[in-house]
DSSP file (Angstrom, degrees, kcal/mol; ACC not computed):
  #  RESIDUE AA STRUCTURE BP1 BP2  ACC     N-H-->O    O-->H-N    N-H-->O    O-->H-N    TCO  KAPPA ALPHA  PHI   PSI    X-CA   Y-CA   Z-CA
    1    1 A X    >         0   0    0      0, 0.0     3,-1.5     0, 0.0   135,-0.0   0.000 360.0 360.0 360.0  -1.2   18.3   66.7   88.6
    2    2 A X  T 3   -     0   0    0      1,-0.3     2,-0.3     3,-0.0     3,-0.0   0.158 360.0 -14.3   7.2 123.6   21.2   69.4   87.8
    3    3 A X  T 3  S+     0   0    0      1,-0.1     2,-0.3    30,-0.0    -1,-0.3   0.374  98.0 142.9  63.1  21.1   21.1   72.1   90.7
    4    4 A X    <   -     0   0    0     -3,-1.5     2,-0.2    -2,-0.3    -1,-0.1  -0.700  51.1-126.3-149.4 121.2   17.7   70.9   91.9
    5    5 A X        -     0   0    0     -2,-0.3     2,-0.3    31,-0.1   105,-0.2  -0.628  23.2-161.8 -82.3 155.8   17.4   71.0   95.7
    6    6 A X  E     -a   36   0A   0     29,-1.1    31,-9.4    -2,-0.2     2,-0.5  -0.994   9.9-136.0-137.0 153.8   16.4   67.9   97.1
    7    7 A X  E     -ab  37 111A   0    103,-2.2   105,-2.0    -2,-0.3     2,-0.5  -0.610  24.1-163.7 -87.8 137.5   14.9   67.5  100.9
    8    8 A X  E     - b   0 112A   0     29,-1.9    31,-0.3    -2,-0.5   105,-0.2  -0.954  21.0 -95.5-128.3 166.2   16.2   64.7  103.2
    9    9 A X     >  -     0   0    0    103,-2.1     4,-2.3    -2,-0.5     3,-0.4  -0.255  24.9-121.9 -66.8 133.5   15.1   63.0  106.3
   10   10 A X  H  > S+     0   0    0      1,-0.2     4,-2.5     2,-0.2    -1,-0.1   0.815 117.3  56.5 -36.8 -37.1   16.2   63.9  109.6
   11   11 A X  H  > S+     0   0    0      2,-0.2     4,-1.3     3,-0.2    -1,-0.2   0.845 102.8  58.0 -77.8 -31.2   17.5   59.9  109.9
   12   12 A X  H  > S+     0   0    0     -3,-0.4     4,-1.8   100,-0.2    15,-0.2   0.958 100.4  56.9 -64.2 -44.0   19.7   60.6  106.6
   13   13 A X  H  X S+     0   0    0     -4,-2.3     4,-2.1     2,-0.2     5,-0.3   0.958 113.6  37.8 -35.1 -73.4   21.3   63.3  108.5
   14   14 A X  H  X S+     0   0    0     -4,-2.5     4,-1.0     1,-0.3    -1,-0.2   0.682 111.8  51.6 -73.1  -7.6   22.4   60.9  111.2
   15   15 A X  H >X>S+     0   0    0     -4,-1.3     5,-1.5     2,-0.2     4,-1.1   0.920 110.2  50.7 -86.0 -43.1   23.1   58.2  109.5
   16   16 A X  H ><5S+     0   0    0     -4,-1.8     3,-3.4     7,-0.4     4,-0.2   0.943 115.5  47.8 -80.3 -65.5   25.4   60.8  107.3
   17   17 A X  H 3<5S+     0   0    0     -4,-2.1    -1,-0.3     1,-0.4    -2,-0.2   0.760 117.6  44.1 -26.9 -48.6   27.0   62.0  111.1
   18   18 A X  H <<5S-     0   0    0     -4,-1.0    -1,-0.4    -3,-0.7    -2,-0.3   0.736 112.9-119.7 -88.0 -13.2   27.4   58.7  111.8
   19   19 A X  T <<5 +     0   0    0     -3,-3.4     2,-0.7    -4,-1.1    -3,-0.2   0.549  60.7 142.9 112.8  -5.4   28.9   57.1  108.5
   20   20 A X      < -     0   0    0     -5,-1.5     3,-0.4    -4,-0.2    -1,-0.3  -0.743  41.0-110.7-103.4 116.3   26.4   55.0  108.0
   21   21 A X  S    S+     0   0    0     -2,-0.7    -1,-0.1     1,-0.3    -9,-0.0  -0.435  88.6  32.7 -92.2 164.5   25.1   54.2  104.2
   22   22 A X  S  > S+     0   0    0     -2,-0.1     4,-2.1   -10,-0.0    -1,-0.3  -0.989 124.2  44.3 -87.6  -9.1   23.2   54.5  102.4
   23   23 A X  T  4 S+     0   0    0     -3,-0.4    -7,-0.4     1,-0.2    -2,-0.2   0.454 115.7  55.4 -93.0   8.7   22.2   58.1  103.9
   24   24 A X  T  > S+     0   0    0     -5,-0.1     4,-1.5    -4,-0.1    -1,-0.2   0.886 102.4  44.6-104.8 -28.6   25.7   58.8  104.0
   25   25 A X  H >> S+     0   0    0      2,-0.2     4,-2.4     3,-0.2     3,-0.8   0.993 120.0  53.0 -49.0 -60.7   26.9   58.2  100.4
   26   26 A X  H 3X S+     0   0    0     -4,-2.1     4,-2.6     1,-0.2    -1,-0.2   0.824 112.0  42.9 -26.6 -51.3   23.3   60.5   99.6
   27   27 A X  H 3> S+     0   0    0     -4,-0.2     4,-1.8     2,-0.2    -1,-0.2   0.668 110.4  55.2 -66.9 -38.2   24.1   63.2  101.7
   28   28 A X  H <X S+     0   0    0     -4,-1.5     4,-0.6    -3,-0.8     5,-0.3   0.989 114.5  38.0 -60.6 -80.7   27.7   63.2  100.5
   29   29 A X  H >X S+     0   0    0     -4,-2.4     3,-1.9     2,-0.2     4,-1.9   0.954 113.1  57.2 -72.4 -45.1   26.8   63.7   96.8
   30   30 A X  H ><>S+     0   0    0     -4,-2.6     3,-0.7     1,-0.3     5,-0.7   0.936 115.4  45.0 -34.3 -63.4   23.6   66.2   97.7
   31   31 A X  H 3<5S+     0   0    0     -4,-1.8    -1,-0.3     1,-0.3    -2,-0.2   0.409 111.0  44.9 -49.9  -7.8   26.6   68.2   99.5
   32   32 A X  H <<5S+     0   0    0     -3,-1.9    -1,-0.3    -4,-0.6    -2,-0.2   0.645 120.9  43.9-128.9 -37.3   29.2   68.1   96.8
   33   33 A X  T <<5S-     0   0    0     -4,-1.9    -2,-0.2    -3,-0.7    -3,-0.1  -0.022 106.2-127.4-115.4  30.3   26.2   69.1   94.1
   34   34 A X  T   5S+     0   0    0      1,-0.2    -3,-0.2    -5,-0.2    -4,-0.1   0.601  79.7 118.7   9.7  79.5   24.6   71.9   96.6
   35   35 A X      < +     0   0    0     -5,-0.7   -29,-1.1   -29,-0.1    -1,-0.2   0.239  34.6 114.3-136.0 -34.8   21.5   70.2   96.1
   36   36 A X  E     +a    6   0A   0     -6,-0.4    31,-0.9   -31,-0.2     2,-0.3   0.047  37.0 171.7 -11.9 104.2   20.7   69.1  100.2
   37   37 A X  E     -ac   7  67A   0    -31,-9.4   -29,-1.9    29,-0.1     2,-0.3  -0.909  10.6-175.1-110.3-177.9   17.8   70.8  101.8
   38   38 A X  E     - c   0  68A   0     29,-1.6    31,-2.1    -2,-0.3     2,-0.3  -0.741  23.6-113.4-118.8-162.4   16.2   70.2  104.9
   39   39 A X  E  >  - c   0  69A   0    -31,-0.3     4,-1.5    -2,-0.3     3,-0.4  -0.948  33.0-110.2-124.3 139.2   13.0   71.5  106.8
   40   40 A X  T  4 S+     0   0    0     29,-3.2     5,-0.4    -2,-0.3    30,-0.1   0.736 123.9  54.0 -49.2 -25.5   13.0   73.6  110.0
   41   41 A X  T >> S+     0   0    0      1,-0.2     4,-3.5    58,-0.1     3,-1.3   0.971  97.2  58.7 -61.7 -36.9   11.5   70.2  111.5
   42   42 A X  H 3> S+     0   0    0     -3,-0.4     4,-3.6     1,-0.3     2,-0.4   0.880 110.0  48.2 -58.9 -44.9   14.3   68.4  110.3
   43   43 A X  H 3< S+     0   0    0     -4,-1.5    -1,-0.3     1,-0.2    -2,-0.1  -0.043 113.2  41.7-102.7  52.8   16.4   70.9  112.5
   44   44 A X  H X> S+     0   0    0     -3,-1.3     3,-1.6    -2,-0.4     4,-0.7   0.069 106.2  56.9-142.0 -62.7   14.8   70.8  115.4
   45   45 A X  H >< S+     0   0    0     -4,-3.5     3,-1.4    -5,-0.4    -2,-0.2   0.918 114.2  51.9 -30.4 -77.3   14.4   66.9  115.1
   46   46 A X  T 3< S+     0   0    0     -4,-3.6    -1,-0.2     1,-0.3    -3,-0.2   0.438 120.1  29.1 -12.1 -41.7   18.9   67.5  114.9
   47   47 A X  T X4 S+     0   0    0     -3,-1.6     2,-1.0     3,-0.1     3,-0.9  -0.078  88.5 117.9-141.9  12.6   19.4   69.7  118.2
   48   48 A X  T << S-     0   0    0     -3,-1.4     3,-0.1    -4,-0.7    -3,-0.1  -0.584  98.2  -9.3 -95.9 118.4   16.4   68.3  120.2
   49   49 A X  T 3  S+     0   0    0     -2,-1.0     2,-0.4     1,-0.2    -1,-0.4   0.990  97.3 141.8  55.8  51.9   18.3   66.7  123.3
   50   50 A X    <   +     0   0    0     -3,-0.9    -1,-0.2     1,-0.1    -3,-0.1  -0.994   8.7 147.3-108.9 124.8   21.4   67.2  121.9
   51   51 A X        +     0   0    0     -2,-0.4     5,-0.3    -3,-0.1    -1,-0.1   0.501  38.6 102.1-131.1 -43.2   23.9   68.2  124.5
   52   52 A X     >  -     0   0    0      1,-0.1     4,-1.0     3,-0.1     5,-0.1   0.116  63.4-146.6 -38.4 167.0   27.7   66.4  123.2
   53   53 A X  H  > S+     0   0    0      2,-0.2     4,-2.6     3,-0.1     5,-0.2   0.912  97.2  64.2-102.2 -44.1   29.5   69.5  121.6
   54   54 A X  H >> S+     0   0    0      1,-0.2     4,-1.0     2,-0.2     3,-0.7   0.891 110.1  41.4 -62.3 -81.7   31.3   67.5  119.0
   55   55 A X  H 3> S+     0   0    0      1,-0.3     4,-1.1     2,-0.3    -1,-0.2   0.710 114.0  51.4  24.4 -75.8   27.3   66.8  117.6
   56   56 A X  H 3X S+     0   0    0     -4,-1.0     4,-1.8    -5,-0.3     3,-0.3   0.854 108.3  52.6 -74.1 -26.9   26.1   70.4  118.1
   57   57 A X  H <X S+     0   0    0     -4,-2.6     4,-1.3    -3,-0.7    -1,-0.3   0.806 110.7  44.5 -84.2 -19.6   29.0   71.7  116.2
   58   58 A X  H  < S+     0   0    0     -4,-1.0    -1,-0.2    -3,-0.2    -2,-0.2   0.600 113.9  51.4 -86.5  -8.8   28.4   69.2  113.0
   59   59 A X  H >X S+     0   0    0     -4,-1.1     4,-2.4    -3,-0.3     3,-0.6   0.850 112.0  48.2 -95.7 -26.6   24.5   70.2  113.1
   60   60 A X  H 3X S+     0   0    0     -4,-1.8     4,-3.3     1,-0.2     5,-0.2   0.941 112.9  46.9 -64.3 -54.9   25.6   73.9  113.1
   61   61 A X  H 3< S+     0   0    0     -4,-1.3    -1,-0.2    -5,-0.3    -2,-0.2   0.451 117.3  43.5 -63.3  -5.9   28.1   73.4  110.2
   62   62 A X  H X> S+     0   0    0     -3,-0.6     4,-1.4     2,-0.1     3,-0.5   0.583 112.0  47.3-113.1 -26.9   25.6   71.5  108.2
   63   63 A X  H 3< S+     0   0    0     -4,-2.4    -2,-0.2     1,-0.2    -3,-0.2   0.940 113.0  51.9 -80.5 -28.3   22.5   73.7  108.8
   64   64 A X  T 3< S+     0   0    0     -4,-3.3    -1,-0.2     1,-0.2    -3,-0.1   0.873 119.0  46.5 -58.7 -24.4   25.0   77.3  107.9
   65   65 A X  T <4 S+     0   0    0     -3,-0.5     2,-0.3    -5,-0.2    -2,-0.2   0.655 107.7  51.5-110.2  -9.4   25.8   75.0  104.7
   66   66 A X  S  < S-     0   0    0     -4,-1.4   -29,-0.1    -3,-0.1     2,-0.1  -0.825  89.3-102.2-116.8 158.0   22.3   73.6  103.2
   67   67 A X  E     -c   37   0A   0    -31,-0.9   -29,-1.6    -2,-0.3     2,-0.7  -0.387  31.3-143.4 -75.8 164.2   19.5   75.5  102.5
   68   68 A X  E     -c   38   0A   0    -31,-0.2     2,-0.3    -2,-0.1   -29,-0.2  -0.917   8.3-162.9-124.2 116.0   16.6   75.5  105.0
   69   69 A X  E     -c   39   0A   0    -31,-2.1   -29,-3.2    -2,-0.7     2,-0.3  -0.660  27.4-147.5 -90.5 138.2   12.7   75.6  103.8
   70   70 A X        -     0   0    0     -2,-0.3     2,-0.4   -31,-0.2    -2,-0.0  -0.796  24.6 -97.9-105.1 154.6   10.6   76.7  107.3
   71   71 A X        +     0   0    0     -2,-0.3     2,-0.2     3,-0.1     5,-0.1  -0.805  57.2 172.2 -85.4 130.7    7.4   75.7  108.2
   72   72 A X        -     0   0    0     -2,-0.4     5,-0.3     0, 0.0    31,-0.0  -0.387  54.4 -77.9-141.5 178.9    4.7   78.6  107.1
   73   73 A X  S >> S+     0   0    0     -2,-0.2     4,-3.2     2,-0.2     3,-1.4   0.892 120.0  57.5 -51.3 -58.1    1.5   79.2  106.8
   74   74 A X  H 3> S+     0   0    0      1,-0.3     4,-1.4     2,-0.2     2,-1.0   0.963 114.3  34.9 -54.6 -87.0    1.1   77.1  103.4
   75   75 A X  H 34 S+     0   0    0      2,-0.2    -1,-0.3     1,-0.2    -2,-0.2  -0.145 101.7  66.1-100.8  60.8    2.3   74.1  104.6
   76   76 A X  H <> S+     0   0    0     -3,-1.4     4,-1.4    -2,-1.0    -1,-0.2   0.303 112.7  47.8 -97.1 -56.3    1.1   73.9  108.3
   77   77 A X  H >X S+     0   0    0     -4,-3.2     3,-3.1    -3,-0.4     4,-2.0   0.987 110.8  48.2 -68.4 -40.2   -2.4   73.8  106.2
   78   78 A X  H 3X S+     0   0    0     -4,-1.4     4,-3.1     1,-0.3     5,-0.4   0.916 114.1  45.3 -65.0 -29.2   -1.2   71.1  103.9
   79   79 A X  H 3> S+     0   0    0     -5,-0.3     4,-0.8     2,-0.3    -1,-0.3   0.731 105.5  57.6 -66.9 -26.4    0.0   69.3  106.8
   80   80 A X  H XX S+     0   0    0     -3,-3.1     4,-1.6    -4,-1.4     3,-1.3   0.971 114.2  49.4 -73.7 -61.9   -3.5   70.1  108.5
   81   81 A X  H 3X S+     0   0    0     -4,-2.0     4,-0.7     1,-0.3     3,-0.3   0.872 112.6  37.0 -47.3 -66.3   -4.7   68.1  105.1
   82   82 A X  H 3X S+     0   0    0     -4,-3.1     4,-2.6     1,-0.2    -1,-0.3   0.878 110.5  61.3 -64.8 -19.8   -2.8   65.2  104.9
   83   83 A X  H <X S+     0   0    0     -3,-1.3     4,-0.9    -4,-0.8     3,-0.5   0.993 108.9  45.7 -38.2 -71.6   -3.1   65.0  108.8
   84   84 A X  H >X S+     0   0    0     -4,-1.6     3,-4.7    -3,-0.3     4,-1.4   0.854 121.4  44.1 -47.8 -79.0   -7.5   64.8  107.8
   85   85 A X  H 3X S+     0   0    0     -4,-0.7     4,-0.9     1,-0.4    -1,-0.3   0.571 109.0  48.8 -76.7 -31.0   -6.4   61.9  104.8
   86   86 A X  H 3<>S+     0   0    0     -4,-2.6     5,-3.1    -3,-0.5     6,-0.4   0.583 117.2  41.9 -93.6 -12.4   -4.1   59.8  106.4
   87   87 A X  H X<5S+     0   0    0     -3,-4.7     3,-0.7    -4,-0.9    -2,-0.2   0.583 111.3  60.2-110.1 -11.2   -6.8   59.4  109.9
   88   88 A X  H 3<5S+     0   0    0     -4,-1.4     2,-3.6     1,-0.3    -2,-0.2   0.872 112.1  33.0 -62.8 -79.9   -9.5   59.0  107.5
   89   89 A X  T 3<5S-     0   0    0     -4,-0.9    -1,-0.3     1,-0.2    -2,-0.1  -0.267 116.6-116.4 -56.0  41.7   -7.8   55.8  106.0
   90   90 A X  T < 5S+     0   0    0     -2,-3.6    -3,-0.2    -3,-0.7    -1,-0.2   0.387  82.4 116.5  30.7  39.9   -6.5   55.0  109.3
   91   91 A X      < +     0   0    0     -5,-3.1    -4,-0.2    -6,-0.1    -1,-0.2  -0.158  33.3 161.9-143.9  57.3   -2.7   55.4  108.5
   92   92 A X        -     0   0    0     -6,-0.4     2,-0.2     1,-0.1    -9,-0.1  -0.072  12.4-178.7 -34.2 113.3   -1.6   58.3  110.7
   93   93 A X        -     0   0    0      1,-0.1     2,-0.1   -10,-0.1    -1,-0.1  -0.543  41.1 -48.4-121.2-123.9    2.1   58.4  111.1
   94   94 A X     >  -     0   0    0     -2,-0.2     4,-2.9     1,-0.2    -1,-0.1  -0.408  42.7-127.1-110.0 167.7    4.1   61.0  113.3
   95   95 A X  H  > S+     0   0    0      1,-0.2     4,-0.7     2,-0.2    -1,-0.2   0.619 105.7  60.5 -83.6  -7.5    3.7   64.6  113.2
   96   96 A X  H  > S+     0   0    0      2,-0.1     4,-3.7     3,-0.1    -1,-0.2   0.849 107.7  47.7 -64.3 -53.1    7.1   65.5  112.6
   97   97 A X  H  > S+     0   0    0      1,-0.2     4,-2.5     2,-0.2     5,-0.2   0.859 107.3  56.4 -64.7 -33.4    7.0   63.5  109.2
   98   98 A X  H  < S+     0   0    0     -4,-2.9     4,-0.4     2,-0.2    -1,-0.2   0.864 106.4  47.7 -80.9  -6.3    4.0   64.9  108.2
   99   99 A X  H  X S+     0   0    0     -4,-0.7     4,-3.7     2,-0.2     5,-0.4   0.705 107.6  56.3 -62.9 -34.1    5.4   68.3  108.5
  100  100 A X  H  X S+     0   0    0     -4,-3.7     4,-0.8     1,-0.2    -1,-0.2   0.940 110.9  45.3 -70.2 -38.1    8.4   67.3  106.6
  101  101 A X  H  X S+     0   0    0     -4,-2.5     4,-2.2     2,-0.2    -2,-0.2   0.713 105.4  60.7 -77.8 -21.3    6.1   66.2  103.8
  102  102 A X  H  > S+     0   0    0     -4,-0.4     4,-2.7    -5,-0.2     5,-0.3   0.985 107.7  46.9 -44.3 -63.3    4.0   69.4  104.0
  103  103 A X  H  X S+     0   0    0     -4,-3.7     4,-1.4     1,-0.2     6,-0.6   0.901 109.2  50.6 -63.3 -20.9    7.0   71.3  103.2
  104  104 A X  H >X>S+     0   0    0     -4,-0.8     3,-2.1    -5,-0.4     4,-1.7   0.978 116.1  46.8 -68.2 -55.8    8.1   69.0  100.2
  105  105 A X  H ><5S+     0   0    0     -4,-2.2     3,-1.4     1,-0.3    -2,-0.2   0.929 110.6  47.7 -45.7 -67.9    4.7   69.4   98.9
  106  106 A X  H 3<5S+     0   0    0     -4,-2.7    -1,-0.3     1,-0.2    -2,-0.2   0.526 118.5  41.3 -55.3  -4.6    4.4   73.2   99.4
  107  107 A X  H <<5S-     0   0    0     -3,-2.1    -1,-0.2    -4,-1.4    -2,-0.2   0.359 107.5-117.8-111.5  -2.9    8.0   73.9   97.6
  108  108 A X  T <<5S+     0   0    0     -4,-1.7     2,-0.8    -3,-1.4    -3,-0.2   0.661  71.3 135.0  80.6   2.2    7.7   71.1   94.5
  109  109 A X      < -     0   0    0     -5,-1.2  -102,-0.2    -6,-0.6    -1,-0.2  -0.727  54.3-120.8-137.5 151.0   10.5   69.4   95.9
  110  110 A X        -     0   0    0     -2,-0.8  -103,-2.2  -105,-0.2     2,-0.2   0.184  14.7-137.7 -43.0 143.8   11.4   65.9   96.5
  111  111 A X  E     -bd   7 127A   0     15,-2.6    17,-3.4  -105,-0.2     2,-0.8  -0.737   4.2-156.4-112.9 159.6   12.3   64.0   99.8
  112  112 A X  E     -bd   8 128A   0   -105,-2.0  -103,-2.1    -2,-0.2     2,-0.5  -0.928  34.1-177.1-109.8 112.8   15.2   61.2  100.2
  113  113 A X        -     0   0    0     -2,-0.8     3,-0.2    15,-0.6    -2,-0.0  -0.976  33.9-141.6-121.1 138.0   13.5   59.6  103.3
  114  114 A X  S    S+     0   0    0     -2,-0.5     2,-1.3     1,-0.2    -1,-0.2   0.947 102.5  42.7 -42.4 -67.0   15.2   56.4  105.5
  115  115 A X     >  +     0   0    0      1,-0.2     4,-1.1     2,-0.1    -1,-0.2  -0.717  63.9 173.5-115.5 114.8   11.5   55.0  105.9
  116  116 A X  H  > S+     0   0    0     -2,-1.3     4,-1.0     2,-0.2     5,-0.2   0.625  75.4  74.1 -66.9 -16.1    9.5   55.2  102.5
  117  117 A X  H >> S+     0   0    0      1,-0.2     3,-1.4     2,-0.2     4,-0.7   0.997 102.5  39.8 -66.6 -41.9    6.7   53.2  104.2
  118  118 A X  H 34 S+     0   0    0      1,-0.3     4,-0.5     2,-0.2     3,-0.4   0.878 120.4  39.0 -87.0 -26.2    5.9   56.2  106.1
  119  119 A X  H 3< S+     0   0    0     -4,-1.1    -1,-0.3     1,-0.2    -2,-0.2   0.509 102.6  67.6 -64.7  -8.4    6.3   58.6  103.7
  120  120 A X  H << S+     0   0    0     -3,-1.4    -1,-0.2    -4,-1.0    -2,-0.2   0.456  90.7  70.1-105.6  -5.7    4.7   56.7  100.5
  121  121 A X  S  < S+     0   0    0     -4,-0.7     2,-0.5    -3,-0.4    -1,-0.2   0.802  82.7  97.3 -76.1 -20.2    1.3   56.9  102.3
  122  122 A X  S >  S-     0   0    0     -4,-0.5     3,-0.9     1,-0.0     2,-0.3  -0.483  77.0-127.4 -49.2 106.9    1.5   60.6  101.6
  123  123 A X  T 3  S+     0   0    0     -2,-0.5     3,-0.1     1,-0.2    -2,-0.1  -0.628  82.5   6.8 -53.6 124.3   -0.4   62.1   98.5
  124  124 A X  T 3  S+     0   0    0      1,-0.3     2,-0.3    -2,-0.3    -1,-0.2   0.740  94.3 132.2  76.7  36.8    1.5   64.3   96.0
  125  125 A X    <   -     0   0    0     -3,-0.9     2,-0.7    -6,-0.1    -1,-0.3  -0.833  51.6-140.1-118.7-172.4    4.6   63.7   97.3
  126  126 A X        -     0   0    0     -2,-0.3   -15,-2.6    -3,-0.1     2,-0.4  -0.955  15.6-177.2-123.1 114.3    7.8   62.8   95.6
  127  127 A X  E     -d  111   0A   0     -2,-0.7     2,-0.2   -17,-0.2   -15,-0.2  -0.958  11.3-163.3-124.1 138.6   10.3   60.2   97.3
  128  128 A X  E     -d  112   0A   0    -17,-3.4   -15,-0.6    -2,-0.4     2,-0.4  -0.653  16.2-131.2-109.9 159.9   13.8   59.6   95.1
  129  129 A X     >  -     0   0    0     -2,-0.2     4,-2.0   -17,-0.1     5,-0.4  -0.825  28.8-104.4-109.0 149.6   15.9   56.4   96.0
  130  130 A X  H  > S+     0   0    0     -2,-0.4     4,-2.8     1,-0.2     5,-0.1   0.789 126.5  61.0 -45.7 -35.1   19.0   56.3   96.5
  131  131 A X  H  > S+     0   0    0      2,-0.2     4,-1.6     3,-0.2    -1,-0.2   0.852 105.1  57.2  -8.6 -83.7   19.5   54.8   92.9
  132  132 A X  H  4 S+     0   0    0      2,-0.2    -2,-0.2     1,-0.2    -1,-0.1   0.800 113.2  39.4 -38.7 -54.7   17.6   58.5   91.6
  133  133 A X  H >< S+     0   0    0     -4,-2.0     3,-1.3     1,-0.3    -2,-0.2   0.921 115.3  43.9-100.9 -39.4   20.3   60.5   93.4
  134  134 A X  H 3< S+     0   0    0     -4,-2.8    -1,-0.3    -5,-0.4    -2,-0.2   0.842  98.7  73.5 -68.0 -22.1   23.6   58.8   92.8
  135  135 A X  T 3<        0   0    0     -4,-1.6    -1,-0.2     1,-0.2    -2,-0.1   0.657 360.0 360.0 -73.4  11.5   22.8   58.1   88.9
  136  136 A X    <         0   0    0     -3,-1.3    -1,-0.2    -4,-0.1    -2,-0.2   0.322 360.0 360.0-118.7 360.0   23.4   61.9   88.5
């Protein structure tokens, strides 16, 4: 997994802000091996109703530092899709996560997510464990 960005969850993020493992030891070695991304949801999710300064000034210093994939044309439609598969099979989650899995899908790379339930309902995405990212 050498140089290989990897995407993480908006929840990994705060738990890393707050201290709180496992999503801070993850976040910690993604940062030290400039492999962290996030998604433009992901930083929106960060600053939405954020007002404390201390807060706005760690989301600022981590979004100048990780790379950032936006949501684009490509995966707003993959996101339309898995939107369609996941309310046929009646296991809808939230529209922020399926955008965050749009974008993993449409760039080829893998997410470190807090809750795999909701993310493993996803087709043809890639979820690492924690386990996956520290053995490197």
């Amino acid at each position: 997994m050498e140089n290989e960005l990897i995407i993480v969850d908006t929840d990994v993020v705060i738990d890393f802000f707050n201290g709180v493992s496992p999503g801070a030891e993850v976040m910690s070695s993604l940062i030290s091996r400039q492999e962290v991304a996030l998604t433009s949801i992901s930083v929106f999710e960060l600053c939405a109703g954020i007002e404390g300064k201390r807060r706005l000034n760690q989301i600022e210093t981590l979004i100048q530092s990780v790379t950032i994939l936006p949501l684009d044309v490509i995966e707003a439609v993959i996101a339309g899709k898995i939107y369609t598969q996941l309310k046929s099979k009646g296991q809808l989650v939230g529209t922020h996560d399926i955008l965050i899995a749009a974008t993993c899908v449409a760039n080829s790379v893998p997410l470190y997510p807090k809750n795999v339930a909701h993310f493993s309902k996803i087709e043809d995405i890639q979820i690492l464990s924690k386990e996956d990212i520290l053995k490197h």
